[in-house]
N, C-alpha and C positions, 0 to 999 in steps of 0.2 A: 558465556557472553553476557555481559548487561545489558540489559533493552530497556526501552522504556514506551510503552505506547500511549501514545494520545487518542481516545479516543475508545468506550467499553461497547459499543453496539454488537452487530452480530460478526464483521469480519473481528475487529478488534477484540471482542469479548472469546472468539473462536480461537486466534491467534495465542492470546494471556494462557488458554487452555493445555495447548501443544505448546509452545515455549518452555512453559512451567515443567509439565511431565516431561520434556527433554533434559532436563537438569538447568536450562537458562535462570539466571537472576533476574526478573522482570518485575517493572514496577510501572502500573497501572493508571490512567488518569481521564477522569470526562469533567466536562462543563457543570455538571452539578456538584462536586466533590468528592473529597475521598469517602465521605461519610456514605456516600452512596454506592460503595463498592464493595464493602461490607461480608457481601455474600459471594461474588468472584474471589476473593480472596480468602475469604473462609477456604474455598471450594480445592484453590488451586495454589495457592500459597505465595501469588504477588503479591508485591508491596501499593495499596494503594495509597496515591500521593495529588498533590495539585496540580495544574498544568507545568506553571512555574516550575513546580519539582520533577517531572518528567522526566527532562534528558539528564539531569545531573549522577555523571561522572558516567553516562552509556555512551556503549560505543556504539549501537544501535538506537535510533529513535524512525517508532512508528509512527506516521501520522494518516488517521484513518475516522475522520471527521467530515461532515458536509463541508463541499467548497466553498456555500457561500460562509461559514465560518472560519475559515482560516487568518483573513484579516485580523480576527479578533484574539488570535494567539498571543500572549504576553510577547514584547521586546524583550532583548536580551535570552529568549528561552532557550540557546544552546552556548550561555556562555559558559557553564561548567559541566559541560558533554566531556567526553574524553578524547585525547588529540586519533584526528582522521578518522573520527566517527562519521556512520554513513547515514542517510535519514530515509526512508522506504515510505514514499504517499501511494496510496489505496484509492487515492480521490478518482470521481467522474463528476461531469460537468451536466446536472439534470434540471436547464431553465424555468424548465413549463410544471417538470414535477415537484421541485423542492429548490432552487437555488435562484432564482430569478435571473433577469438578462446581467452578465458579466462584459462589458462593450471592450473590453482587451479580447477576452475570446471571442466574440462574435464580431467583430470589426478589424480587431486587432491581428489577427490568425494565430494568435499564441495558443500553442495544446494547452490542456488543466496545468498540466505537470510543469510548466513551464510560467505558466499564470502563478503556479504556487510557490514555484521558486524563490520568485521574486517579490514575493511578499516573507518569505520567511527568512528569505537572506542566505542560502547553502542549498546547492544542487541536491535535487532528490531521483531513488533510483525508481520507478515506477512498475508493481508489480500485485496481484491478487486485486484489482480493480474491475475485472470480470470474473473473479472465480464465485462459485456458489460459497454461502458459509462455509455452509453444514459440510461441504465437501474437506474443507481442511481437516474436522474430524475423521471425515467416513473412508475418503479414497486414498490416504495416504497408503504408499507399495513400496515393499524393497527397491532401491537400485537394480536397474537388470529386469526387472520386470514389465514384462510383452505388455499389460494392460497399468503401466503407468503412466498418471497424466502430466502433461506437459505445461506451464504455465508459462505467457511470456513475458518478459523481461525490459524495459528500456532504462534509458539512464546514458550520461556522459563521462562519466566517471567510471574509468576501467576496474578500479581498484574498489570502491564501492558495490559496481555491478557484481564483482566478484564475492565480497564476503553475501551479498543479499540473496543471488545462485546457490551460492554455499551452503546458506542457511534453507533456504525453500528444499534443498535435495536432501538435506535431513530432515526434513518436514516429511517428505515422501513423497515429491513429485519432480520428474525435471522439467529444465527451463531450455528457455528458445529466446537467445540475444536480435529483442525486438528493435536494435540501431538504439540511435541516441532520442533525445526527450523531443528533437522536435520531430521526431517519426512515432512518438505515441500517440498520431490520433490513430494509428494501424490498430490499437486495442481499445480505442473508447466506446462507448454503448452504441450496438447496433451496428457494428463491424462486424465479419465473418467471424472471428476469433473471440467476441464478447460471451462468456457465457460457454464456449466450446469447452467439450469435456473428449478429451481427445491425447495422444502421444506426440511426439516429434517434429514426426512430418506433416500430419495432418496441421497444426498450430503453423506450422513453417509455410505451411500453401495459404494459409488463410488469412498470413499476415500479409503475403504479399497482394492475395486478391483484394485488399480492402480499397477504400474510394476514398479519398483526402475532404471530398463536399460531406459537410457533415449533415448527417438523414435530418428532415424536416421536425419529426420526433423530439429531435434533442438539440434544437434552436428555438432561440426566443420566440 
């Protein structure tokens, strides 16, 4: 598959890692340029590129950048994606630590995922937003395997959900269909399931136990 991620930090830069060594085409992109990728790519044999150049001709686009920079993504960035490309955000919404007050989500009751939508222009399927990095290297397991972890899933786009499932279960973990994008605050920070490193059912109980008021923590 061709991917293209936005964004070389630690989920991003963890992701360019496992993609590559899967045999994916993946081509790489952050806010300071490709000149600064240099060494990711040395490492793992993405293409790195501009933002602009990102999704061009992927049928996958990561976007795995601070919320409060998503505004600032180039117009037009997925007009030469490839047809019924899906886009997988990573984002959480962190006021008080890094993103300052967002007044659609705090006033507006829009999840990130849904905030981000609609600045970028094309549904996104929402997914590794609470997982640890280092965990995408370390705990990937067989299929079938009793101590594999579970990651959940949201998104409204059946057919999207599906290739990004897909993809995560060749990573080495399975998924748990968290409903659609306005049921992802079930997995934003500080939910039962933020952070859980757990299988199936335990993921499946903890989405349901989650609280819609979002914890004091993680508002303005």
């Amino acid at each position: 598959m061709k991917i293209g991620i936005i964004g070389a930090g630690n989920i991003g830069g963890n992701l360019t890692r496992r993609l590559t060594a899967l045999g994916h085409d993946v081509s790489v992109a952050n806010s300071r340029g490709p000149q600064t990728l240099t060494a990711l790519a040395e490492e793992t044999g993405a293409t790195p590129v501009t933002v602009a150049e990102a999704a061009r001709g992927a049928e996958l686009v990561v976007v795995t950048i601070p919320l409060k920079n998503v505004p600032d993504l180039p117009s037009g960035l997925f007009d030469e994606a490839a047809e019924g490309f899906a886009v997988l955000d990573t984002g959480n919404y962190y006021p008080q630590q890094r993103d300052g007050r967002i007044d659609a989500i705090e006033d507006g009751g829009l999840t990130e995922s849904r905030w981000t939508e609609q600045h970028i222009g094309h549904p996104v399927i929402k997914a590794f937003n609470g997982t640890y990095a280092q965990d995408i290297l370390d705990k990937p397991l067989p299929k079938g395997d009793p101590r594999r972890m579970a990651l959940p899933v949201a998104g409204d786009d059946e057919v999207a959900k599906k290739t990004v499932r897909d993809l995560i279960d060749e990573l080495g973990f399975d998924t748990v269909d968290a409903g659609g994008i306005d049921e992802s605050w079930r997995q934003q920070p500080d939910t039962p399931v933020y952070g859980l490193r757990a299988g199936v059912a335990e993921v499946a109980k903890a989405l349901a136990a989650a609280s819609p008021e979002r914890p004091e923590a993680f508002r303005a």
